[in-house]
C-alpha positions as CSV (number, residue, x, y, z in Angstrom):
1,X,127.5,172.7,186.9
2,X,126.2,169.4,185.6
3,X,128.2,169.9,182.1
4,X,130.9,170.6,184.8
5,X,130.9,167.6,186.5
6,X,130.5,165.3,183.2
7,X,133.4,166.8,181.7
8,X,135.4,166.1,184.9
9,X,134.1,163.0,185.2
10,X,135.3,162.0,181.2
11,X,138.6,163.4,181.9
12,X,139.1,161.7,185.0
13,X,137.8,158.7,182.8
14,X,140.4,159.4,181.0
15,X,143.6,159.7,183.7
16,X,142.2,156.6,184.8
17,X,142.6,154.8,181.4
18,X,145.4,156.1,181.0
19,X,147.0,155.2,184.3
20,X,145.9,151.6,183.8
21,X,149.7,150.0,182.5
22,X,149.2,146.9,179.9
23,X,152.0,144.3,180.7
24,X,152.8,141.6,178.0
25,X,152.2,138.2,179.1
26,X,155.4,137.0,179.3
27,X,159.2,138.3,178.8
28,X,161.0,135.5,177.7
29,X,164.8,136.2,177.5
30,X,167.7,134.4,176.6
31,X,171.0,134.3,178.5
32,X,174.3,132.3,177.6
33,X,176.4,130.4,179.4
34,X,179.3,130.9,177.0
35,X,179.5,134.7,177.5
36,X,181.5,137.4,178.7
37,X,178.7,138.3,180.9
38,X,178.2,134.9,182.2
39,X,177.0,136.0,186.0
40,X,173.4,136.0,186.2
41,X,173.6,138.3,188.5
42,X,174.6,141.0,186.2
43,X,170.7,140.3,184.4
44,X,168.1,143.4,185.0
45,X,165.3,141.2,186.7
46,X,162.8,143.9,185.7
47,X,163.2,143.4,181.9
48,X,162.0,139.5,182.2
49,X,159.7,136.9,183.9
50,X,161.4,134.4,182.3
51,X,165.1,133.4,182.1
52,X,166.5,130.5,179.4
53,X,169.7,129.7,180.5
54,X,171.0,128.5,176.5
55,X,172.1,126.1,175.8
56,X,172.7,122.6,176.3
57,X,173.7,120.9,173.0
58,X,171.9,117.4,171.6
59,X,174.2,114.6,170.8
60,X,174.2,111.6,168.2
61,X,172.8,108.8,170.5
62,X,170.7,111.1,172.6
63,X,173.2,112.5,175.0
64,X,173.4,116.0,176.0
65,X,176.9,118.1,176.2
66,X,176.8,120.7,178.9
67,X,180.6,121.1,178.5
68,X,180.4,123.2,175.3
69,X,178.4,126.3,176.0
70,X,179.8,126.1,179.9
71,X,176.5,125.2,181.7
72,X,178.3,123.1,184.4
73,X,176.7,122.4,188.0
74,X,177.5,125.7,189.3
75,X,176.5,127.7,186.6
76,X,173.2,126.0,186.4
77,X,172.4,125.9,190.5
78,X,173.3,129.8,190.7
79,X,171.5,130.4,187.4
80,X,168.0,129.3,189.0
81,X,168.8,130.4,192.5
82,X,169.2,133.8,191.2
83,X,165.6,133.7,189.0
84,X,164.0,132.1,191.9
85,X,165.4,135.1,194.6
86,X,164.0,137.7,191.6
87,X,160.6,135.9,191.3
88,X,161.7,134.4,187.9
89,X,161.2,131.2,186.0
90,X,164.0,129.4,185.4
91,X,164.2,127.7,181.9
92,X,167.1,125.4,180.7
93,X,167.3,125.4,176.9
94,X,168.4,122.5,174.3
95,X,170.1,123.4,170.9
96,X,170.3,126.4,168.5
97,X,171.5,127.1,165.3
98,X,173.7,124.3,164.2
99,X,171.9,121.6,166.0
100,X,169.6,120.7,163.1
101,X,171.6,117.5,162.0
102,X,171.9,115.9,165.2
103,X,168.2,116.4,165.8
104,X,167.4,115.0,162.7
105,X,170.0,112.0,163.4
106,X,168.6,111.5,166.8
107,X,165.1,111.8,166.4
108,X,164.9,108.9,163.4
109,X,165.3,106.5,166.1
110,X,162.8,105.6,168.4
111,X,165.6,104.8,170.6
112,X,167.5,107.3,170.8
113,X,164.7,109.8,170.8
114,X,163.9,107.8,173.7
115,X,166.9,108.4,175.3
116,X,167.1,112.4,174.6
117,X,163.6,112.8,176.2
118,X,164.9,110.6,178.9
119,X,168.2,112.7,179.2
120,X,166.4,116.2,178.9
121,X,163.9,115.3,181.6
122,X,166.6,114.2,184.0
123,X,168.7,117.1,183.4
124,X,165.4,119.7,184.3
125,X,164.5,117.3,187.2
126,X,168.4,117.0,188.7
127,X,168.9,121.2,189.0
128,X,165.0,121.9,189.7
129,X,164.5,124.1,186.3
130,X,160.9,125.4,186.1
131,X,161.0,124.5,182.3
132,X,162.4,122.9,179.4
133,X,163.2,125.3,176.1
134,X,163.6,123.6,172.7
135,X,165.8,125.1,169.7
136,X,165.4,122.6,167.2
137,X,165.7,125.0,163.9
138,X,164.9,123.1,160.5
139,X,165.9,123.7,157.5
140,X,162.9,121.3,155.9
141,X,159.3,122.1,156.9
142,X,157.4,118.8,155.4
143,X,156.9,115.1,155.9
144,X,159.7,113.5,157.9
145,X,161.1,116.2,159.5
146,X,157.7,117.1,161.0
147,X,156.7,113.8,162.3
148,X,160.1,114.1,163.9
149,X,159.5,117.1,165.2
150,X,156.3,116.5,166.8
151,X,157.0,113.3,168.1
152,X,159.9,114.6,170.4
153,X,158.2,117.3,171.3
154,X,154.9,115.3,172.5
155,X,157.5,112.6,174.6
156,X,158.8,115.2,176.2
157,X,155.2,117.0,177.2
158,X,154.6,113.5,178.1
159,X,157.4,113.1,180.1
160,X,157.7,116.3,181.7
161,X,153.9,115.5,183.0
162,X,155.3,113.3,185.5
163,X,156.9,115.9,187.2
164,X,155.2,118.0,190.4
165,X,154.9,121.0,190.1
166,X,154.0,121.0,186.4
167,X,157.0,122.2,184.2
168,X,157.0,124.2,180.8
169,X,158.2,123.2,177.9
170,X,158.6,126.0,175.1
171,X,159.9,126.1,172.0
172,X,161.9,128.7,169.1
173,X,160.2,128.8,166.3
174,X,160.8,131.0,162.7
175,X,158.8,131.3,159.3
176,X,160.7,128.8,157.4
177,X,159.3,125.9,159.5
178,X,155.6,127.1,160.3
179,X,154.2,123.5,159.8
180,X,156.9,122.2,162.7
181,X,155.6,125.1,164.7
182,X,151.9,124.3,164.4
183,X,152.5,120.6,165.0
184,X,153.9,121.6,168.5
185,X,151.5,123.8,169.7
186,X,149.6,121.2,172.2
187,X,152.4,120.3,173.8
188,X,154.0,124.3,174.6
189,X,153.4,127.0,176.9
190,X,155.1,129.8,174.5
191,X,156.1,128.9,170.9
192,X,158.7,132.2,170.4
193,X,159.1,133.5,166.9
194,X,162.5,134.8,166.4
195,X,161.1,137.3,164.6
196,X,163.8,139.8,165.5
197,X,165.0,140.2,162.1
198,X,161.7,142.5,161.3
199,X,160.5,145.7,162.8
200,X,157.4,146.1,164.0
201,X,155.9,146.6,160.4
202,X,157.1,142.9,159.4
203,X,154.7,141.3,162.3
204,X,151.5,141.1,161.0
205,X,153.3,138.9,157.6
206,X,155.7,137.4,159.9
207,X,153.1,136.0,162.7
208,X,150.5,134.8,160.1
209,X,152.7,131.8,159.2
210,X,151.6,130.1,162.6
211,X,148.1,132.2,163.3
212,X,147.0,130.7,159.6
213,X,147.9,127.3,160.6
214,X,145.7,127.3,163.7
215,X,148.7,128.5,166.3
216,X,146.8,130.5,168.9
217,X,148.0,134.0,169.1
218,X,148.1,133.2,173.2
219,X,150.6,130.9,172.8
220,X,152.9,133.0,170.3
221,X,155.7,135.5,171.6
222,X,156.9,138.7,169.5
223,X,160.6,138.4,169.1
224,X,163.4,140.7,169.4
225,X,166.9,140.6,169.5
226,X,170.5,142.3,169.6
227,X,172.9,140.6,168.1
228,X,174.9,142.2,165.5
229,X,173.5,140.4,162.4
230,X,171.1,142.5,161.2
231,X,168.7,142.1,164.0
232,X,166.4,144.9,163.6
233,X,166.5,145.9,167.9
234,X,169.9,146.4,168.6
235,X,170.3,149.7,170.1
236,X,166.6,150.7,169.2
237,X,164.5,151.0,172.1
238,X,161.2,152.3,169.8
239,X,161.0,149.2,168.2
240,X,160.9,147.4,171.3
241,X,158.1,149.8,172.6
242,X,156.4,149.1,169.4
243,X,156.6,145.2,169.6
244,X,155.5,145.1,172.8
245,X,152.4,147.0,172.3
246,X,152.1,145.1,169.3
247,X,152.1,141.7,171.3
248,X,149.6,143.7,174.3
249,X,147.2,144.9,171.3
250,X,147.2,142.0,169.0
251,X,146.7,139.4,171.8
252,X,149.7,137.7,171.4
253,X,151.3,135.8,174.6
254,X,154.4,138.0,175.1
255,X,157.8,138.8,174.0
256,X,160.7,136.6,173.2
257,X,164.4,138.9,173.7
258,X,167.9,137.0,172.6
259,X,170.2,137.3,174.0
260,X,169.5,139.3,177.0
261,X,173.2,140.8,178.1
262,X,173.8,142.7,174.6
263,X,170.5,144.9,175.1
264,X,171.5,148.5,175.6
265,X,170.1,150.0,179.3
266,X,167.5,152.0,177.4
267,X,166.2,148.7,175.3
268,X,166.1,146.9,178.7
269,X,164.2,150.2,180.6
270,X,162.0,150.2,177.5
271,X,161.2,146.3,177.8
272,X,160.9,146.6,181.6
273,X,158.3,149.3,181.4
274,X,155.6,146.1,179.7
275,X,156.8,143.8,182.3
276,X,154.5,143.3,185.2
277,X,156.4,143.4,188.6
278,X,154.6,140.4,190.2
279,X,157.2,137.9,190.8
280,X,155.8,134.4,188.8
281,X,157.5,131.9,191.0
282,X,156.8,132.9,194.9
283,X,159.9,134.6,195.8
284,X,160.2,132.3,199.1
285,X,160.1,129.4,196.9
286,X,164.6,130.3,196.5
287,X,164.6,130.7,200.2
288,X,164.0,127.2,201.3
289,X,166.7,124.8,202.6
290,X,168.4,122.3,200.6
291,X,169.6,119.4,202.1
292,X,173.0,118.9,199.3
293,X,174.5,115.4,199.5
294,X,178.3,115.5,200.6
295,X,181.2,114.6,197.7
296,X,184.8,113.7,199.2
297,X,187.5,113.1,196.7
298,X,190.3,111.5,197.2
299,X,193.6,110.8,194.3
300,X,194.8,107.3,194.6
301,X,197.5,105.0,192.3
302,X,200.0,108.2,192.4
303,X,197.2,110.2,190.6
304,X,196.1,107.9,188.0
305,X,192.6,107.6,189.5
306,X,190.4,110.3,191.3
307,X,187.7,108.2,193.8
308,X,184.6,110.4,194.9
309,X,182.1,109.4,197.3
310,X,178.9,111.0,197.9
311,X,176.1,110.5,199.9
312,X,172.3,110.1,199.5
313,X,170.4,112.4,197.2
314,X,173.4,113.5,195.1
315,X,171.2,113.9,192.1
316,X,173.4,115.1,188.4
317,X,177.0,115.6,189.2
318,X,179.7,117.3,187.1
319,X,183.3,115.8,187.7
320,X,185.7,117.9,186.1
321,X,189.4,118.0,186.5
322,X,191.5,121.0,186.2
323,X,195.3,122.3,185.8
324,X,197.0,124.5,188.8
325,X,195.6,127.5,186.6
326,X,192.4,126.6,187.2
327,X,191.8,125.8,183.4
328,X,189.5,122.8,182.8
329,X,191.1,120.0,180.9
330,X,188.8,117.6,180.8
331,X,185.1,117.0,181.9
332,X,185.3,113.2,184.0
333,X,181.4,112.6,184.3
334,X,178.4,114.5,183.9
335,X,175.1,113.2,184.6
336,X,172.9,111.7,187.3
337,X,174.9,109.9,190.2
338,X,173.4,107.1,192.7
339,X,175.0,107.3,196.5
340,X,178.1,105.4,196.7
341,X,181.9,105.8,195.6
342,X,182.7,106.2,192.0
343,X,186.4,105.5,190.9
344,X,187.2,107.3,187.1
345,X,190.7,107.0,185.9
346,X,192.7,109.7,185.0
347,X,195.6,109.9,182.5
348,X,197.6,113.3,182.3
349,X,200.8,114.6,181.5
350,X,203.5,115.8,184.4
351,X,201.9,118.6,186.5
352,X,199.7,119.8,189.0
353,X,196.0,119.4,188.9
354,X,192.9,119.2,190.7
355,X,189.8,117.4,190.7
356,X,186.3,119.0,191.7
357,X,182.8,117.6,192.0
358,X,179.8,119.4,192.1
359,X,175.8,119.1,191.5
360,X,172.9,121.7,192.5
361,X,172.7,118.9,195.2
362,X,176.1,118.4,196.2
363,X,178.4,120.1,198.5
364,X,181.6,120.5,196.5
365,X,184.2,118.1,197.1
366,X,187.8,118.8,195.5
367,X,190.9,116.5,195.9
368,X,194.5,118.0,194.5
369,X,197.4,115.8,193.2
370,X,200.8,116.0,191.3
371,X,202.0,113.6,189.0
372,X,205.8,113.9,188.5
C-alpha cells in the first residue's frame, strides 16, 4: 500500500508538472500600416502581448513621415484602442530596412538628433502609445556608427523618462551589428533579434553575438518571421514551437514575430499556446473617456485656403486633403497643433475635394469644396 501511494503520489507529481504551461515573456509582433490587412482588428490577440504598429520613417533634419507607410491619426488612435480593449501594449515603431542613411545623416548632428528624439517623443506622447520601437539597421558595426547609435538611443531613454506612466523603448537588432546592440542595452526593455532567418538550430550561434558582449539573455527576444524571403517560419508552426521553448528554456525574454498578418492560423495557434492570457495593460485602461478637442473646417478664397479651428487639448493633428474618390492627394500638416485656427493654403487643379482633420484627440472635422 505504501509503494502504492508513492507511486501515485510521483505520477501525480508528474500530471502536475506537466499541467504547469511555460509562457514566454513577451510576444512581440509586428503589424503594418501599409498592408492589405491594415484593420487591427483582423490581429489574433492571443498570439501577442505586444503590438508594433511599423512604421514611421526618419527624415534628413529629424522629421518623421507618417504619410509613407499610412500611419495617419486614425489608423494610429484605432491601432491602440484595439491593443488596449485586448489587454495589449501598444508600441509605435521608427524605421526599417532602408532607413540606415537617414539615421546615419540625422544622427551626426547634435541638432538634428535633438530634434528626432524631440519629434519621436511627441509623436508616442500625442496618440498615448505604451512604447517606442527603434529599427535602425546598420550596415557598419564600429566607431562612428556606434557612438551614433547609442547616443540616440540613450536621448530618447532620457526623454521618454519624463513621461508618466513609464514607456518602453525597444529596439531590432541582427548579428551584423552586435556591438550597436550591446551599446543599447541600458536603455531597452526587449532588444529583438530578427533572427528569423534560422531555425531553431541556428539560435545558440545566432544569440551569442549579443550574450558574448554582456547583453542579458532577459532582455533578448527569439525571432521569427513570415515573409517570403527565405524566412525560415513561414508556414512552419514546429519551428515556432521550437523557438519558443527555446526562448522559455534558455532564459531568454521572449519572442519577436514580423510581420504578424502573413502568419498561417496554425503558426499563430502554435505561438498563442506560449502566450500567457493575462492582459499586460488593465483592460479598463481602453475604457476610459476621452475628452477629444473639436476641429471645424471651413474652405475660404473660392477654395484656395482650408481654415481649421480646434479647441483646447487638440494634441498631433493630421490635415489631409482628398479628391471626391476619397483618394488622398496630399498630406496639409502633420504634427502637434496648439488651440486656435490654422489657415494652410491649398493649390489644386479643377475638381471636387475635401479636406479632413483628425488626431487621437480630435473629433474629426471635414469641410468640402469645388474649384471650377
Amino acid at each position: 500500500m505504501k509503494r502504492m501511494l508513492l507511486i501515485f503520489s510521483a505520477i501525480l507529481g508528474c500530471v502536475v508538472l506537466s499541467s504547469a504551461q511555460p509562457y514566454v515573456g513577451w510576444s512581440t509582433g509586428y503589424f503594418t500600416g501599409y498592408s492589405n490587412n491594415n484593420d487591427p482588428s483582423k490581429i489574433d490577440w492571443n498570439a501577442y502581448t505586444h503590438l508594433c504598429l511599423f512604421s514611421l520613417i526618419p527624415t534628413s533634419n529629424g522629421g518623421l513621415d507618417s504619410s509613407t507607410n499610412t500611419l495617419d491619426g486614425a489608423m494610429c488612435s484605432d491601432f491602440i484602442t484595439q491593443c488596449h480593449n485586448n489587454g495589449k501594449k501598444a508600441i509605435i515603431c521608427c524605421g526599417g530596412a532602408g532607413c540606415e542613411g537617414t539615421f546615419l545623416n540625422v544622427t551626426g548632428s547634435a541638432s538634428n538628433r535633438s530634434k528626432l528624439v524631440s519629434n519621436l517623443v511627441k509623436f508616442v506622447k500625442a496618440y498615448g502609445f505604451d512604447g517606442l520601437d527603434m529599427d535602425w539597421e546598420p550596415s557598419s558595426d564600429n566607431g562612428t556608427t556606434v557612438s551614433q547609435y547609442q547616443a540616440l538611443h540613450q536621448e530618447l531613454r532620457d526623454s521618454l523618462d519624463q513621461i508618466v506612466p513609464r514607456v518602453m523603448l525597444t529596439a531590432a537588432i541582427a548579428d551584423n551589428y552586435p556591438n550597436c546592440a550591446a551599446s543599447i542595452a541600458d536603455y531597452c526593455d526587449q532588444l529583438n533579434a530578427m533572427s528569423y532567418y534560422g531555425l531553431v538550430n541556428d539560435q545558440d550561434s545566432y544569440m551569442a553575438n549579443f550574450t558574448d558582449l554582456g547583453v542579458p539573455k532577459n532582455k533578448l527576444g527569439i525571432g521569427f518571421g513570415y515573409d517570403m524571403d527565405n524566412e525560415k517560419d513561414v508556414n512552419n508552426p514546429d519551428d515556432v514551437a521550437a523557438k519558443c521553448e527555446y526562448a522559455i528554456s534558455n532564459g531568454y525574454g521572449g519572442v519577436m514575430v514580423w510581420e504578424i498578418m502573413r502568419a498561417t492560423v496554425a503558426c499563430q495557434d502554435t505561438n498563442a499556446h506560449y502566450v500567457n492570457p493575462a492582459p499586460v495593460v488593465p483592460v479598463i485602461k481602453a475604457a476610459r473617456a476621452v475628452q477629444k478637442a473639436v476641429a471645424r473646417v471651413s474652405i475660404g478664397n473660392n477654395g484656395k485656403s482650408a481654415s481649421f479651428t480646434v479647441s483646447e487639448g487638440a494634441g498631433f493633428v493630421n490635415v489631409e486633403l482628398y479628391n471626391a474618390k476619397g483618394a488622398l492627394v496630399k498630406t496639409l500638416i502633420s504634427g502637434p497643433c496648439k488651440a486656435g485656427t490654422v489657415t494652410v493654403p491649398l493649390s489644386v487643379a479643377a475638381g471636387a475635394y475635401f479636406v479632413k482633420v483628425t488626431g487621437a484627440s480630435v473629433r474629426a472635422g471635414t469641410g468640402f469644396f469645388t474649384v471650377k
